[in-house]
C-alpha positions in Angstrom: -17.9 3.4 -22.1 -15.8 1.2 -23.6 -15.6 0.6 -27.6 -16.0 -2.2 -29.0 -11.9 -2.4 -30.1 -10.8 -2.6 -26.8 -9.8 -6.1 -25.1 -10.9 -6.9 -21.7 -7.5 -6.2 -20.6 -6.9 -2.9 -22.0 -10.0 -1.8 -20.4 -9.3 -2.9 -16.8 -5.8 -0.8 -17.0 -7.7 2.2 -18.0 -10.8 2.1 -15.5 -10.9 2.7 -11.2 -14.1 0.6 -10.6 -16.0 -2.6 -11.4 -19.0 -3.7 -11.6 -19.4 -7.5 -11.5 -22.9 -9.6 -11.4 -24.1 -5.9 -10.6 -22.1 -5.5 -7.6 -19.9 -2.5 -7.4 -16.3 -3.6 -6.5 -12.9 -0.8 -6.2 -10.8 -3.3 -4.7 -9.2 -5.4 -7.9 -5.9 -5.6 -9.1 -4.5 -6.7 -12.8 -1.1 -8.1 -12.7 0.7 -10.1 -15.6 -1.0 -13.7 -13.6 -4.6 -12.8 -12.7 -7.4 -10.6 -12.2 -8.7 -10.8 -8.7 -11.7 -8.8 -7.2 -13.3 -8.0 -3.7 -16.2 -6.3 -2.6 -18.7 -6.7 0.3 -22.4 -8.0 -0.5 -24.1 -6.8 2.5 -21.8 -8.5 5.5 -20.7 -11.2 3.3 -17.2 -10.4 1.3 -17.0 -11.9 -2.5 -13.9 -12.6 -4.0 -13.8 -13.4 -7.8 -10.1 -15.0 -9.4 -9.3 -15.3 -13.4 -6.5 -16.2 -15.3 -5.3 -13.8 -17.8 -6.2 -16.5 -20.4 -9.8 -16.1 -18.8 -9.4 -12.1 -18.9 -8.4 -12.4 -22.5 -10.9 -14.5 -23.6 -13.4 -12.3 -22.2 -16.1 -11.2 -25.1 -18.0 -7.6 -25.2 -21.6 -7.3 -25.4 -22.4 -4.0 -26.8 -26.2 -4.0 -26.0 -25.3 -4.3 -22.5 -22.2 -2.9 -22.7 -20.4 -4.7 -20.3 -18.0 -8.0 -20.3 -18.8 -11.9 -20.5 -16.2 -13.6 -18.2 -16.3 -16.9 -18.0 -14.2 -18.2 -14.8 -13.8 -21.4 -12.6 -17.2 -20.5 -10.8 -19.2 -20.4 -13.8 -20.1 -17.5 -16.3 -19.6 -13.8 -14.7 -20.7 -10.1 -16.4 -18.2 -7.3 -15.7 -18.6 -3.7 -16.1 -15.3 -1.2 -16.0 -16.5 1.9 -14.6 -14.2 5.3 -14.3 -14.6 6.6 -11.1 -15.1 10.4 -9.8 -13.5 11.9 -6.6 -13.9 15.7 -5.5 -10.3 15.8 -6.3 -10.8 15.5 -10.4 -13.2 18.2 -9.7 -10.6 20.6 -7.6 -8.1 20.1 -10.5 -10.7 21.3 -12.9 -11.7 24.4 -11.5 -8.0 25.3 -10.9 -7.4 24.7 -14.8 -10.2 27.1 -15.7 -8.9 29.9 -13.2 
């Protein structure tokens, strides 16, 4: 979950998966320029760009807890989303060993 604090920004450097306009997306990157994300809707690939003046303008809604985005194509809701992998889970039972 992500607390109230944080800024858009810092919360897309700490999470491995979005959600955006309830789409799931794990292809996005963050660079110092823009945010861009991809995912596949069915057959049909999406692809979302913003600014980081867009990304930092972003506000958090904490009923829904997600993001208000507001880009060229209109208004967008983004969820960041930690992702698990059996590989988190091999390195925790190897910890408790």
């Amino acid at each position: 979950m992500t607390a109230v604090t944080d800024t858009l920004l810092t919360a897309l450097q700490a999470c491995d998966m979005l959600e955006i306009d309830g789409l799931h997306a794990f292809d996005f990157s963050l660079d110092d320029q823009e945010l861009l994300i991809e995912c596949m809707d069915g057959r049909a690939a999406k692809r979302w760009s913003f600014s980081l003046a867009q990304v930092q303008a972003a506000t958090f809604d904490p009923d829904l807890q997600s993001w208000t985005l507001k880009g060229d194509s209109g208004e967008h809701r983004l969820v960041c989303m930690s992702a698990f992998s059996a590989r988190d889970e091999e390195e925790d039972d190897h910890e408790d060993a």
